[in-house]
C-alpha positions in Angstrom: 23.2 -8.0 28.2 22.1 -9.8 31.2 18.2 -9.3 32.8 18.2 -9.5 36.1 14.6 -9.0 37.4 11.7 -6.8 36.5 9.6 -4.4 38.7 6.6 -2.9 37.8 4.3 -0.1 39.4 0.8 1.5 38.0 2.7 3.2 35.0 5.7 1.8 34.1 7.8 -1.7 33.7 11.3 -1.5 34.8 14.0 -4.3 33.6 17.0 -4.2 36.0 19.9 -4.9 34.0 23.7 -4.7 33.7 25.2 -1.6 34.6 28.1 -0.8 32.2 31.0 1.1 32.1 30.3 3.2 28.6 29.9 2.8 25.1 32.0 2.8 22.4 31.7 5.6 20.7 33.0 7.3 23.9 36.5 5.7 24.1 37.0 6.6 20.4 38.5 9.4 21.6 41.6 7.1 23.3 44.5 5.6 21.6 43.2 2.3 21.3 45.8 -0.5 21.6 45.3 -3.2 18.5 45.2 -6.1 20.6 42.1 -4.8 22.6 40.7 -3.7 19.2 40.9 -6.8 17.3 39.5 -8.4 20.6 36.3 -5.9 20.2 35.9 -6.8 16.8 35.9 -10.9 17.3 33.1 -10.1 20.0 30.9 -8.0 18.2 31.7 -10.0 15.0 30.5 -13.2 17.6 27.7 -11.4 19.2 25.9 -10.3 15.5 26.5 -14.2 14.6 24.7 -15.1 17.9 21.7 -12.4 16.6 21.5 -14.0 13.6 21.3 -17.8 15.1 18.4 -16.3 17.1 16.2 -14.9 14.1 17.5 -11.5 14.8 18.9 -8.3 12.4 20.0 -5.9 14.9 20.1 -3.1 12.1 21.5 -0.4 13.4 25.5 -1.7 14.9 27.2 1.6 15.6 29.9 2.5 18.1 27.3 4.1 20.0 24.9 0.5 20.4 27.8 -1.3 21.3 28.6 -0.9 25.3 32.0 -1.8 27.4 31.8 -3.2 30.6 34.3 -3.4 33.4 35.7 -6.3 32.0 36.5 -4.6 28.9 34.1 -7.0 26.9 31.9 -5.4 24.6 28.0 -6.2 24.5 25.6 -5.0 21.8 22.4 -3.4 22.7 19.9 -1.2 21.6 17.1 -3.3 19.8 14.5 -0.6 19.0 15.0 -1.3 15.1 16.1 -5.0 15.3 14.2 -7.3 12.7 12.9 -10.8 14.4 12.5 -13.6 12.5 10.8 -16.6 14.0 13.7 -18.9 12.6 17.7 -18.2 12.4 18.4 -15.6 9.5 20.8 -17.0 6.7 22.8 -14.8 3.8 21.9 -15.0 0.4 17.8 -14.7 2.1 16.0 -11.2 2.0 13.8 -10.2 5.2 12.8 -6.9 5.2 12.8 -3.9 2.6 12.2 -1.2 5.8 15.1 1.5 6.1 15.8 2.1 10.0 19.0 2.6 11.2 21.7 5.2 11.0 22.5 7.0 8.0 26.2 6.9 8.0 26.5 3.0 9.0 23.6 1.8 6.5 24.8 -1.1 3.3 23.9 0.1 0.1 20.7 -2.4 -0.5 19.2 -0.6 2.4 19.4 2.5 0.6 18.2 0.8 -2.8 14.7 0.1 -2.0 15.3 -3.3 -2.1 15.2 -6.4 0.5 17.9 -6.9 2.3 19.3 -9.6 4.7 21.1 -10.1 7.7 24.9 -8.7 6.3 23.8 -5.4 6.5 24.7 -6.5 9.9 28.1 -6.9 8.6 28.2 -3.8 6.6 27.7 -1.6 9.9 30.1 -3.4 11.6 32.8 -2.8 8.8 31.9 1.3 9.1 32.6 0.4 12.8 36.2 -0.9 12.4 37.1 1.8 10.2 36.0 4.3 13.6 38.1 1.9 15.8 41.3 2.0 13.3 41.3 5.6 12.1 39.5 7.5 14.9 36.7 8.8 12.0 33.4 7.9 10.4 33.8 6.5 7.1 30.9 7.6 5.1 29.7 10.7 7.3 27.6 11.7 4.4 25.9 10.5 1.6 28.5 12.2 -1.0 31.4 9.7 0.9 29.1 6.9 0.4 28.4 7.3 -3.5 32.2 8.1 -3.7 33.1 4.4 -2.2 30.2 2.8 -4.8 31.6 4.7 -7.6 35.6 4.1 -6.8 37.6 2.2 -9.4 40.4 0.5 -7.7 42.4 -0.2 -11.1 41.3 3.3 -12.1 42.9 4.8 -9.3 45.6 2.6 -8.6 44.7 2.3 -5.1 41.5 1.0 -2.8 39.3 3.2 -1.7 40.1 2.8 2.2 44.1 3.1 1.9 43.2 6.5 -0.3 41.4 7.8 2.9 43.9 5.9 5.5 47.1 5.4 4.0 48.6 3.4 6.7 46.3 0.7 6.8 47.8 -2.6 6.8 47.1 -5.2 4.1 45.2 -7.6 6.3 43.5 -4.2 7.7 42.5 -2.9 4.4 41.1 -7.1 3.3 39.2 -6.7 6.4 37.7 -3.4 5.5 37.0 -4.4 1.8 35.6 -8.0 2.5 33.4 -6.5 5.4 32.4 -3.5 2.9 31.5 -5.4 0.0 29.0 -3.9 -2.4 28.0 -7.1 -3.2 26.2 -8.4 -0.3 26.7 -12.0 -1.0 30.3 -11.8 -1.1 30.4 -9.6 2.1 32.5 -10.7 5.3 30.3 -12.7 7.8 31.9 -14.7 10.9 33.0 -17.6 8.6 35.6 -15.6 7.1 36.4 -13.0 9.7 37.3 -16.2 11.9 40.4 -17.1 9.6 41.2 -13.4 8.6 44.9 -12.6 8.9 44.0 -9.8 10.8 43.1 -12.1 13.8 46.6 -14.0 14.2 49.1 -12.7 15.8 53.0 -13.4 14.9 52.6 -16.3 17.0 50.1 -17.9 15.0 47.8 -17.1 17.6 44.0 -16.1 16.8 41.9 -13.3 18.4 38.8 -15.3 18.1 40.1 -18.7 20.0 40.8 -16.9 23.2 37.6 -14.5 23.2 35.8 -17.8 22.9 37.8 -19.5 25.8 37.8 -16.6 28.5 34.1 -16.0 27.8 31.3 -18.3 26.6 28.1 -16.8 24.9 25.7 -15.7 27.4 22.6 -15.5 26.5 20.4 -15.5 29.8 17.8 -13.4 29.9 17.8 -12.2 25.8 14.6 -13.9 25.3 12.6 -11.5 28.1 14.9 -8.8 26.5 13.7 -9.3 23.0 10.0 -9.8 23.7 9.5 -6.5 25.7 11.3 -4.4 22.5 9.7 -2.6 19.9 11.5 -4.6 17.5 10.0 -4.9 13.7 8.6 -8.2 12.5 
């Protein structure tokens, strides 16, 4: 999200910004077509990789911190619990042991007590693609949660995400486990999401080629953004 000047009077700062359509959360309510989803996904999927580049856990990626603008590209916001880092943030490397955040979108290690890195990132984002592709939050309370931790695929004789949505696609339901692994070093991050089935179409063509050529990364202004936050350090 783009800065565009800054005011101030006797009281107050002001940041003029982009104005945008909505967030996310709001148009969970349409039919969403799958093209335009898997496009939203590739873009935040993108836009958390940027984050990380810059030093930065965002923390708390929910339908509701993601807006839509009239372009129908999607841009993350809402840095209030971010973590900064004063170099780019790598998996397998623990940051931060604080819990912020929203309950129902929170990895496990954040609710362990333990530090934690930047796929918790990817962990929210997985709870997000679940509300895209079945119009529902995936762990809305803590019970759901310890249910997922606890499920025995074999056991069962089915995953845990086709038991609560049983029309998931295969490549939906590898997206949904890679992105919601327990283990966060085996967890989804853009490496893997990039070649994912779910991102080709029948033409062999992938979601994450054309976000890239319709829209380079922009950036401007994130720096100003960032330093006037109340992120965590």
């Amino acid at each position: 999200m783009d800065c565009h000047g800054v005011f101030q009077d006797e009281g107050s700062v002001y940041f003029a910004m982009d104005h945008l359509r909505s967030d996310m959360h709001s148009l969970l309510v349409e039919k969403i077509h799958p093209r335009r989803m898997k496009k939203w996904i590739a873009q935040m999927a993108l836009g958390i990789a940027a984050l990380h580049d810059m030093g930065i856990i965002h923390r708390d990626i929910k339908p509701e911190n993601v807006l839509v603008d009239r372009c129908d590209n999607v841009r993350i916001f809402d840095y209030g619990t971010a973590y900064i880092h004063n170099k780019p943030v790598r998996r397998g490397r623990k940051y931060s042991q604080e819990l912020v955040g929203t309950r129902q979108y929170l990895a496990p290690e954040f609710l362990s007590g333990k530090s934690y890195g930047p796929t918790v990132d990817y962990w929210a984002l997985g709870c997000t693609v679940f509300d895209l592709i079945a119009g529902d939050i995936l762990f809305a309370n803590d019970d759901r949660l310890w249910e997922y931790l606890e499920w025995d695929a074999a056991a069962e004789g089915v995953s845990y995400f086709r038991w609560r949505r049983p029309k998931l696609s295969e490549a939906e339901e590898d997206l949904l486990s890679g992105l919601l692994s327990r283990d966060s070093r085996t967890r989804y991050t853009l490496d893997e999401l990039r070649v994912h089935p779910y991102f080709f179409d029948s033409k062999g063509r992938n979601v994450f080629d054309e976000v890239l050529r319709e829209s380079a990364a922009d950036t401007h202004g994130w720096s100003l953004f960032f330093s006037s936050s109340n992120a965590s350090h």
